[in-house]
Backbone atoms as SQL, in Angstrom:
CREATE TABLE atoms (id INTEGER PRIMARY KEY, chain TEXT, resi INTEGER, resn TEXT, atom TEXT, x REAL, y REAL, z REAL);
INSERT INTO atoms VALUES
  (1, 'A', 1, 'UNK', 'N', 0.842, -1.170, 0.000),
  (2, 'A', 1, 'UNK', 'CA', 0.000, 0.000, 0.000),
  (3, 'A', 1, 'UNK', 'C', 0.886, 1.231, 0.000),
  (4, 'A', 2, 'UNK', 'N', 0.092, 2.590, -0.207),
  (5, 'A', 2, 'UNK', 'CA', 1.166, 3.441, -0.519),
  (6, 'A', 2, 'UNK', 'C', 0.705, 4.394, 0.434),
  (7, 'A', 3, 'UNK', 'N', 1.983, 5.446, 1.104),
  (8, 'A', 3, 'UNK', 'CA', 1.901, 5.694, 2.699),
  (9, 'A', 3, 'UNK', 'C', 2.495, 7.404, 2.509),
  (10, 'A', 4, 'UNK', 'N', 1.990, 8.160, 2.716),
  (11, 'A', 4, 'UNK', 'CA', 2.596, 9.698, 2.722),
  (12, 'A', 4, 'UNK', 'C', 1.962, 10.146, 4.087),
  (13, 'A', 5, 'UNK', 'N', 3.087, 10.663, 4.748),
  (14, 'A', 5, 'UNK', 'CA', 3.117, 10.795, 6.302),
  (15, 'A', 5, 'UNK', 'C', 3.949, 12.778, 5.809),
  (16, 'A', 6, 'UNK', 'N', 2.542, 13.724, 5.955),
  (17, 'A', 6, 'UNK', 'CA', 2.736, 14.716, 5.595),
  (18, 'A', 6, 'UNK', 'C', 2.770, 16.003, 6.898),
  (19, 'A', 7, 'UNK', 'N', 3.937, 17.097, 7.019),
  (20, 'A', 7, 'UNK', 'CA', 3.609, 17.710, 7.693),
  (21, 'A', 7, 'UNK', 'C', 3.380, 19.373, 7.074),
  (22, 'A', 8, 'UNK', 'N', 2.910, 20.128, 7.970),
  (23, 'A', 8, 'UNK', 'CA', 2.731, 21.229, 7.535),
  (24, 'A', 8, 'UNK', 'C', 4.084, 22.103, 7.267),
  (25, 'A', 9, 'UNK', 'N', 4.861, 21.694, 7.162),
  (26, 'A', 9, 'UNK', 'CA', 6.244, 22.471, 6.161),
  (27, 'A', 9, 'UNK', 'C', 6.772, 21.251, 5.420),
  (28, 'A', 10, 'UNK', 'N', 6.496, 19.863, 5.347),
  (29, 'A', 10, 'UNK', 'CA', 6.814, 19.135, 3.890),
  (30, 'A', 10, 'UNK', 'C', 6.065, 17.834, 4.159),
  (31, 'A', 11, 'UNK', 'N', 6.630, 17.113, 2.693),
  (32, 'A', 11, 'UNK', 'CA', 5.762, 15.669, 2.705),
  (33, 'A', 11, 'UNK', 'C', 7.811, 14.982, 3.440),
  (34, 'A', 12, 'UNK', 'N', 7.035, 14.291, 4.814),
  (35, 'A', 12, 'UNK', 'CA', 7.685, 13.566, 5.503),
  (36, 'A', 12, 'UNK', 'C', 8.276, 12.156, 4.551),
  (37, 'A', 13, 'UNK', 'N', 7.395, 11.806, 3.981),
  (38, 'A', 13, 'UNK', 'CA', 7.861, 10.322, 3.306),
  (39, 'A', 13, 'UNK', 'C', 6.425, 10.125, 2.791),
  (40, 'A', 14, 'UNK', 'N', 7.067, 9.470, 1.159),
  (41, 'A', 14, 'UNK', 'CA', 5.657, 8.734, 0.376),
  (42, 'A', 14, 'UNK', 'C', 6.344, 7.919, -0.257),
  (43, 'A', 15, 'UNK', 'N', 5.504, 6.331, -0.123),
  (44, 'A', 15, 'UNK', 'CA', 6.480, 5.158, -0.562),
  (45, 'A', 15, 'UNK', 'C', 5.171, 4.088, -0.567),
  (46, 'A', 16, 'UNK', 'N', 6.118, 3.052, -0.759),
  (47, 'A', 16, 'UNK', 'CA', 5.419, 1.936, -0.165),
  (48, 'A', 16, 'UNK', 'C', 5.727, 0.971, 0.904),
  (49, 'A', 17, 'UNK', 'N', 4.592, 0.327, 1.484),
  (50, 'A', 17, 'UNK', 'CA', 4.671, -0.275, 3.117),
  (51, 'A', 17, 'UNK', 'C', 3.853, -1.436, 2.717),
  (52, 'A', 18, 'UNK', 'N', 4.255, -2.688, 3.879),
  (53, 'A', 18, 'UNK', 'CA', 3.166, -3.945, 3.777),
  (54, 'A', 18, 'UNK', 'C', 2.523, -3.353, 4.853),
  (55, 'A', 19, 'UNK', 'N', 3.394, -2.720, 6.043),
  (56, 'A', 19, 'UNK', 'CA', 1.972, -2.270, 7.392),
  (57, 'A', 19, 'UNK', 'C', 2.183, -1.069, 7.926),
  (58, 'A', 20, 'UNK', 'N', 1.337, -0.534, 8.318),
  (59, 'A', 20, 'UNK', 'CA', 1.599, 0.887, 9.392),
  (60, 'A', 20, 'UNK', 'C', 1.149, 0.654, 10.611),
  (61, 'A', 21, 'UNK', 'N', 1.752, 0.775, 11.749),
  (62, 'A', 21, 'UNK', 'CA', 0.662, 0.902, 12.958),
  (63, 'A', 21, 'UNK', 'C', 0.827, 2.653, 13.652),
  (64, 'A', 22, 'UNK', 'N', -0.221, 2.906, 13.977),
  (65, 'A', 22, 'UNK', 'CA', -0.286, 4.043, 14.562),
  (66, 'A', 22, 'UNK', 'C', -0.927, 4.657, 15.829),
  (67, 'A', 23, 'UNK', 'N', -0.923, 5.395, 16.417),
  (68, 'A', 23, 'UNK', 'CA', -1.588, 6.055, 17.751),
  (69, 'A', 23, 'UNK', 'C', -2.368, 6.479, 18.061),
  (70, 'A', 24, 'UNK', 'N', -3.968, 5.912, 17.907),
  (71, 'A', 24, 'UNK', 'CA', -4.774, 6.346, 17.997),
  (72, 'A', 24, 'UNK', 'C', -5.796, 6.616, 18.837),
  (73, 'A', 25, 'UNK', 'N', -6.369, 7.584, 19.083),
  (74, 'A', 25, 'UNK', 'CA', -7.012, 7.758, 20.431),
  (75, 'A', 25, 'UNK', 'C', -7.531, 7.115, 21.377),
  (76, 'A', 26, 'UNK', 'N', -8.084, 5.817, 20.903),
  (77, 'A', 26, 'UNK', 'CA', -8.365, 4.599, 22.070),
  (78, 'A', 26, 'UNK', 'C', -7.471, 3.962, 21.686),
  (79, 'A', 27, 'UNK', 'N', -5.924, 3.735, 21.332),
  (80, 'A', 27, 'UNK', 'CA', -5.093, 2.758, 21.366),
  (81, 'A', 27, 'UNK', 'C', -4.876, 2.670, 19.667),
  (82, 'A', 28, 'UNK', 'N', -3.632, 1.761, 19.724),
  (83, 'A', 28, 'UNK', 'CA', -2.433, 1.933, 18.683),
  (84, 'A', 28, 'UNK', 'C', -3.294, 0.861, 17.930),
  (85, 'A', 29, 'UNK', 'N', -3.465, 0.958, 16.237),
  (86, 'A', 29, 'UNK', 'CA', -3.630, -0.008, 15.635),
  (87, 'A', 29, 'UNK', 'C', -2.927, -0.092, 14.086),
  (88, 'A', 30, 'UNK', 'N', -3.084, -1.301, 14.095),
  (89, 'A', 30, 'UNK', 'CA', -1.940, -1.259, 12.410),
  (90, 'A', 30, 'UNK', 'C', -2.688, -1.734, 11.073),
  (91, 'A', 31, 'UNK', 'N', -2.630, -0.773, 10.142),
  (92, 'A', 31, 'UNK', 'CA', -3.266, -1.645, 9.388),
  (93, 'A', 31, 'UNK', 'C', -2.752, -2.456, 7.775),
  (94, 'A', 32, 'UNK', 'N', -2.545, -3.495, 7.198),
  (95, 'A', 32, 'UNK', 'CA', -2.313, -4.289, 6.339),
  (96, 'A', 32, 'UNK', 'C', -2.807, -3.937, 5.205),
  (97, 'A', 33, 'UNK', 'N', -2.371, -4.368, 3.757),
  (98, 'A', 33, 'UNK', 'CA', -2.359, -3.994, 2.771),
  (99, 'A', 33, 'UNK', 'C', -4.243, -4.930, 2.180),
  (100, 'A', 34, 'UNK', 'N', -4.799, -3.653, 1.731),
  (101, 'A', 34, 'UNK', 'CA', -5.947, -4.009, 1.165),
  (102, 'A', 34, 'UNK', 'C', -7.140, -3.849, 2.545),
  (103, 'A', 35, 'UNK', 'N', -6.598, -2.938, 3.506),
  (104, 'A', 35, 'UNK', 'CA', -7.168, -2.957, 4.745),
  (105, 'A', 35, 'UNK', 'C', -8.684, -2.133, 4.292),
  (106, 'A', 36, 'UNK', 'N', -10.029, -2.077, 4.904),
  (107, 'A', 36, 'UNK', 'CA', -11.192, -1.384, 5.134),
  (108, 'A', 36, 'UNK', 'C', -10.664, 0.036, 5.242),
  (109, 'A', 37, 'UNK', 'N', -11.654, 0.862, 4.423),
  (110, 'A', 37, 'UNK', 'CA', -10.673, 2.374, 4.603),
  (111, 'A', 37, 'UNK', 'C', -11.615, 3.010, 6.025),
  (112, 'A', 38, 'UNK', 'N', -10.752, 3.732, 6.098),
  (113, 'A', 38, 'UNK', 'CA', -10.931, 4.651, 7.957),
  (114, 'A', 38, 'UNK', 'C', -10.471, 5.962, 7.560),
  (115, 'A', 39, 'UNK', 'N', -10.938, 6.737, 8.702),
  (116, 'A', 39, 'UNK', 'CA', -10.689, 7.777, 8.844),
  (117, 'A', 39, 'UNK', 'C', -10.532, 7.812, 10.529),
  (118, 'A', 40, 'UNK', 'N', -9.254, 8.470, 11.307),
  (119, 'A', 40, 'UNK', 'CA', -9.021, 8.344, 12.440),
  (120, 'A', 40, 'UNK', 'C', -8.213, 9.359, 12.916),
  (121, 'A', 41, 'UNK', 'N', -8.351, 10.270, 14.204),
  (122, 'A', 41, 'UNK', 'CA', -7.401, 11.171, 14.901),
  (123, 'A', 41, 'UNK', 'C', -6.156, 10.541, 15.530),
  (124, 'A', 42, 'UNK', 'N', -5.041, 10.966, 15.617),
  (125, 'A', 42, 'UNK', 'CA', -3.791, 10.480, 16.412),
  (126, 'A', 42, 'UNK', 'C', -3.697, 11.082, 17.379),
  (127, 'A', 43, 'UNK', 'N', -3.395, 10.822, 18.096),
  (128, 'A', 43, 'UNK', 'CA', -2.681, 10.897, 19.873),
  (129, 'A', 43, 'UNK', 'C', -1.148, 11.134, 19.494),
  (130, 'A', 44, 'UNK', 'N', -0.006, 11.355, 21.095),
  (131, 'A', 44, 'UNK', 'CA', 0.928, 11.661, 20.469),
  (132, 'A', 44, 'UNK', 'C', 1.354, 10.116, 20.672),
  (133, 'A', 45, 'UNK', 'N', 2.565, 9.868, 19.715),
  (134, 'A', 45, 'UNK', 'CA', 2.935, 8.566, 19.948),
  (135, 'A', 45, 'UNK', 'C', 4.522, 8.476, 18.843),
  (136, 'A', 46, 'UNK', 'N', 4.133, 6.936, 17.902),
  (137, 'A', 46, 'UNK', 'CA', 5.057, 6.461, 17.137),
  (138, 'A', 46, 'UNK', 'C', 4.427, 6.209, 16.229),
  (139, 'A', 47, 'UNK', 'N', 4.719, 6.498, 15.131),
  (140, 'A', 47, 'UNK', 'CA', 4.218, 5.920, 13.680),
  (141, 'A', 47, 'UNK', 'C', 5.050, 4.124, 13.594),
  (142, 'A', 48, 'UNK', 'N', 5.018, 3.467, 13.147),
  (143, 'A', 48, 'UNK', 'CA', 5.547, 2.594, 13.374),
  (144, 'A', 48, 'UNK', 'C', 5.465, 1.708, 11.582),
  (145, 'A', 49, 'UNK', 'N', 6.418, 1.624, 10.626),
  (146, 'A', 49, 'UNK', 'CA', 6.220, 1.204, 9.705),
  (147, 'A', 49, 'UNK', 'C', 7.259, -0.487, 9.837),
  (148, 'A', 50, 'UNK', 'N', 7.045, -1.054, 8.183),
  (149, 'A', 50, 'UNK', 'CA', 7.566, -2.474, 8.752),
  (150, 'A', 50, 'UNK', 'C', 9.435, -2.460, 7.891),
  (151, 'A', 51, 'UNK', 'N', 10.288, -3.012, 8.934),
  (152, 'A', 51, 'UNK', 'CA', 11.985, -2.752, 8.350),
  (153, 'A', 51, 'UNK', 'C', 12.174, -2.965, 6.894),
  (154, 'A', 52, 'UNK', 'N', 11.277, -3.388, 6.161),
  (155, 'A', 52, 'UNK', 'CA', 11.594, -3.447, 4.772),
  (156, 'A', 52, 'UNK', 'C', 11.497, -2.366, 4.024),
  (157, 'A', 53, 'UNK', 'N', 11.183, -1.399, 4.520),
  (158, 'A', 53, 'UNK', 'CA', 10.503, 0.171, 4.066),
  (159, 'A', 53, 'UNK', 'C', 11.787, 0.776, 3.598),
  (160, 'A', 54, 'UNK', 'N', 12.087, 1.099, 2.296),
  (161, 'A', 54, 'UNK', 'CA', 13.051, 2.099, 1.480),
  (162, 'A', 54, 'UNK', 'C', 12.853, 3.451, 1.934),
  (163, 'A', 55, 'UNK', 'N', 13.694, 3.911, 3.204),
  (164, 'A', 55, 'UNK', 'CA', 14.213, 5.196, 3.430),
  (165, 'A', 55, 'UNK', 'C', 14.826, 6.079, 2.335),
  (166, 'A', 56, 'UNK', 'N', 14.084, 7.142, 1.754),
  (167, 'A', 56, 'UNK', 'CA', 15.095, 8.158, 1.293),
  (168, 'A', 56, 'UNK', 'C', 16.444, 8.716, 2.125),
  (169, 'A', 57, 'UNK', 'N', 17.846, 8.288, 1.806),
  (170, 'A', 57, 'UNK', 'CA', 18.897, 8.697, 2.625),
  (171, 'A', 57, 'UNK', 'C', 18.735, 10.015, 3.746),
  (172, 'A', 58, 'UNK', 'N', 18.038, 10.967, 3.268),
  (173, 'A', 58, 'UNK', 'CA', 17.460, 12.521, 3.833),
  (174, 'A', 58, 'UNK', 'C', 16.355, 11.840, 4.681),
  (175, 'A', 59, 'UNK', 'N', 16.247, 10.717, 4.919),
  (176, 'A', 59, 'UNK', 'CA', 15.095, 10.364, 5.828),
  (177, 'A', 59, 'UNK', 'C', 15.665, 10.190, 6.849),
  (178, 'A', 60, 'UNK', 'N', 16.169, 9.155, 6.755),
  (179, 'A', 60, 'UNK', 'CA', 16.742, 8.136, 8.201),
  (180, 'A', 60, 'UNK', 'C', 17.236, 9.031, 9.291),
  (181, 'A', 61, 'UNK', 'N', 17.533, 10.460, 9.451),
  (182, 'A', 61, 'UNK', 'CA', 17.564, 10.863, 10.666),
  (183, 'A', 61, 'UNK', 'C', 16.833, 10.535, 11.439),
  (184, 'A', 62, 'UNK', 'N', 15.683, 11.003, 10.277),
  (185, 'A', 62, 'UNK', 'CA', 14.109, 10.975, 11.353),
  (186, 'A', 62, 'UNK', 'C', 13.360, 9.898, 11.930),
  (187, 'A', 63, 'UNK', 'N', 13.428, 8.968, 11.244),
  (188, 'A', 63, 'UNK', 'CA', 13.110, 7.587, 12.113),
  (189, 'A', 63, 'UNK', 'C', 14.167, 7.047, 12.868),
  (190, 'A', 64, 'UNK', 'N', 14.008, 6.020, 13.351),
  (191, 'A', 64, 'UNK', 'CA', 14.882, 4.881, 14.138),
  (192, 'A', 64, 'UNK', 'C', 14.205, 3.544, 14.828),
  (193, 'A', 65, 'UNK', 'N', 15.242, 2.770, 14.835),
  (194, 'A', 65, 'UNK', 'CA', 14.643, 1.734, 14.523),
  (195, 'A', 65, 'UNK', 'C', 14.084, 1.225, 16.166),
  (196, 'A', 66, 'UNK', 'N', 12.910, 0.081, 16.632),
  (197, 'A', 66, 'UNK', 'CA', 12.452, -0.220, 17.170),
  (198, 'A', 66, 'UNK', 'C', 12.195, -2.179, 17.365),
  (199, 'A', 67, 'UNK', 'N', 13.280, -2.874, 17.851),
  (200, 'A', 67, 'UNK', 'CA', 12.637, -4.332, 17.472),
  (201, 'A', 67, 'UNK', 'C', 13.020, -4.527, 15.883),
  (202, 'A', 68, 'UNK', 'N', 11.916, -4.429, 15.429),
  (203, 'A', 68, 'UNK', 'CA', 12.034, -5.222, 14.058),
  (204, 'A', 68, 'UNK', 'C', 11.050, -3.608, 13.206),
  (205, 'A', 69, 'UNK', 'N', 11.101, -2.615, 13.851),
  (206, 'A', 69, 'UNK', 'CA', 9.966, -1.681, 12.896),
  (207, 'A', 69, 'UNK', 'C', 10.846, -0.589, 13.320),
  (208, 'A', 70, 'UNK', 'N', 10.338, 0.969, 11.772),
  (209, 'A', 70, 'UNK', 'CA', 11.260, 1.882, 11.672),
  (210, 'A', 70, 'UNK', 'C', 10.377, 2.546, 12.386),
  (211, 'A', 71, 'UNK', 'N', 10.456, 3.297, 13.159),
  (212, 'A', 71, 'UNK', 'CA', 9.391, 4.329, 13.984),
  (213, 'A', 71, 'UNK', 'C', 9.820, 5.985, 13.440),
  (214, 'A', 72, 'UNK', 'N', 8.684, 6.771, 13.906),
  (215, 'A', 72, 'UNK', 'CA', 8.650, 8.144, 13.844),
  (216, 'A', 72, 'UNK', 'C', 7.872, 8.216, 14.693),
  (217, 'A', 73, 'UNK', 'N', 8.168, 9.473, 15.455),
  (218, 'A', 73, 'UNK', 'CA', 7.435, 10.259, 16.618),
  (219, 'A', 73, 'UNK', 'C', 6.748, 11.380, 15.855),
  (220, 'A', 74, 'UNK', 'N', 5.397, 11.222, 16.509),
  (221, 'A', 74, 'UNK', 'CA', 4.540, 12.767, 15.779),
  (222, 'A', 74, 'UNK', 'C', 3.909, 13.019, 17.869),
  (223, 'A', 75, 'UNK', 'N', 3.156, 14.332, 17.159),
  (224, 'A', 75, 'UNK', 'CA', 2.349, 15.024, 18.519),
  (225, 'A', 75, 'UNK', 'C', 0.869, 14.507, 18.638),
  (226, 'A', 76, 'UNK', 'N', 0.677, 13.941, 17.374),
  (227, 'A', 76, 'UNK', 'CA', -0.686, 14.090, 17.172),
  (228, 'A', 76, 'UNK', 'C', -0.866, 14.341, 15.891),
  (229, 'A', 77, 'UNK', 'N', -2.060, 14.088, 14.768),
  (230, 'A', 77, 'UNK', 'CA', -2.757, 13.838, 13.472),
  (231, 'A', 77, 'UNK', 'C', -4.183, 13.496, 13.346),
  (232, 'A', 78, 'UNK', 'N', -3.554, 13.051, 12.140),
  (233, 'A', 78, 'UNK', 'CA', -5.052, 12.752, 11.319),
  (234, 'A', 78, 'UNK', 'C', -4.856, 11.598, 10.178),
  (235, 'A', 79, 'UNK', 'N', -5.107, 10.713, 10.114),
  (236, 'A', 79, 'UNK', 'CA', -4.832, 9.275, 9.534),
  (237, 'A', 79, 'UNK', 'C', -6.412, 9.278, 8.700),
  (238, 'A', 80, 'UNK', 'N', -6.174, 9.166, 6.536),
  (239, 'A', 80, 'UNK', 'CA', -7.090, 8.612, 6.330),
  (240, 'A', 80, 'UNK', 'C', -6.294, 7.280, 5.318),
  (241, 'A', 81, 'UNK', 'N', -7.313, 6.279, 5.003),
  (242, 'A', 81, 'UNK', 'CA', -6.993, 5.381, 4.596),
  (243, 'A', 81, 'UNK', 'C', -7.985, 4.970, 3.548),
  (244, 'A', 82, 'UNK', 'N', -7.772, 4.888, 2.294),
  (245, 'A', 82, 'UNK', 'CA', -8.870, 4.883, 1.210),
  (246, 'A', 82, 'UNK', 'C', -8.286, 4.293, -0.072),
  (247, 'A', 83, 'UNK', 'N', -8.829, 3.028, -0.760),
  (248, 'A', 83, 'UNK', 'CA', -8.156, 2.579, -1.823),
  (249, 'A', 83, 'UNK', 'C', -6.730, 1.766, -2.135),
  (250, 'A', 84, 'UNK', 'N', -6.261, 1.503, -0.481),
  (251, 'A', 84, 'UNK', 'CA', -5.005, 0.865, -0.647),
  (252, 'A', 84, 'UNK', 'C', -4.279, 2.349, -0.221),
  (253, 'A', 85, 'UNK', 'N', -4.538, 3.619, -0.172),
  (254, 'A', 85, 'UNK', 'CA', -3.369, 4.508, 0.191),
  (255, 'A', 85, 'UNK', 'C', -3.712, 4.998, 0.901),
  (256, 'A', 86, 'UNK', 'N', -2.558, 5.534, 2.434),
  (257, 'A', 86, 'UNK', 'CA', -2.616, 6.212, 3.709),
  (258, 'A', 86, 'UNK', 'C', -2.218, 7.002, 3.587),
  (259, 'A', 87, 'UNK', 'N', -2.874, 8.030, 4.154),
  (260, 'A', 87, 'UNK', 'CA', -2.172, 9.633, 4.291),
  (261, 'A', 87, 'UNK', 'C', -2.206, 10.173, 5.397),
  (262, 'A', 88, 'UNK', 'N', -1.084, 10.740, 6.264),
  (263, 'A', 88, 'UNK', 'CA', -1.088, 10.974, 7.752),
  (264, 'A', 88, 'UNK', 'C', -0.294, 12.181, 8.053),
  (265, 'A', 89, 'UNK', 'N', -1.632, 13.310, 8.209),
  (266, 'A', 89, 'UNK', 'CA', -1.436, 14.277, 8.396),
  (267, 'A', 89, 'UNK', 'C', -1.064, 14.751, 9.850),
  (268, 'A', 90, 'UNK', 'N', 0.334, 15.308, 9.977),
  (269, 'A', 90, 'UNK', 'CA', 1.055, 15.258, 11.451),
  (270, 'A', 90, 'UNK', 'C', 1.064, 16.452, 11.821),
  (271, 'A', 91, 'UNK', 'N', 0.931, 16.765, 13.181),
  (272, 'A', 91, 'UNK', 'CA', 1.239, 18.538, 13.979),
  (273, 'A', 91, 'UNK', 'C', 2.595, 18.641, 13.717);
């Protein structure tokens, strides 16, 4: 599925992912490729994508790794999910 994690001074990363999990107001959930589309607010937390994910070199500051998943920290968002593509609009 294809994943753009956007903030209000640039697009953070747009690629492709098999999963995302994320922070959402009653608790963290992840969702899989071909998932039911949603629309959902974020809490502050970790974006959490899966280690196979192609970092643009200008990326990898910003994540780090977790276990077996690349994480990013946001404050809080807005997660929609429609057609196979996520878009996660971050404070």
């Amino acid at each position: 599925m294809h994943l753009e994690i956007v903030s209000p001074e640039q697009i953070i990363l747009s690629g492709e992912v098999k999963t995302v999990s994320v922070p959402g107001i009653n608790g963290e959930f992840q969702m899989l490729d071909n998932h039911a589309p949603l629309v959902s607010v974020l809490k502050s937390g970790s974006i959490k994508l899966d280690s196979s994910v192609n970092l643009p070199k200008g990326l990898k500051d910003k994540f780090y790794q977790e276990n077996s998943k690349m994480c990013f920290d946001i404050s809080g968002g807005v997660i929609e999910l429609n057609d196979n593509k996520v878009v996660i609009l971050i404070d």
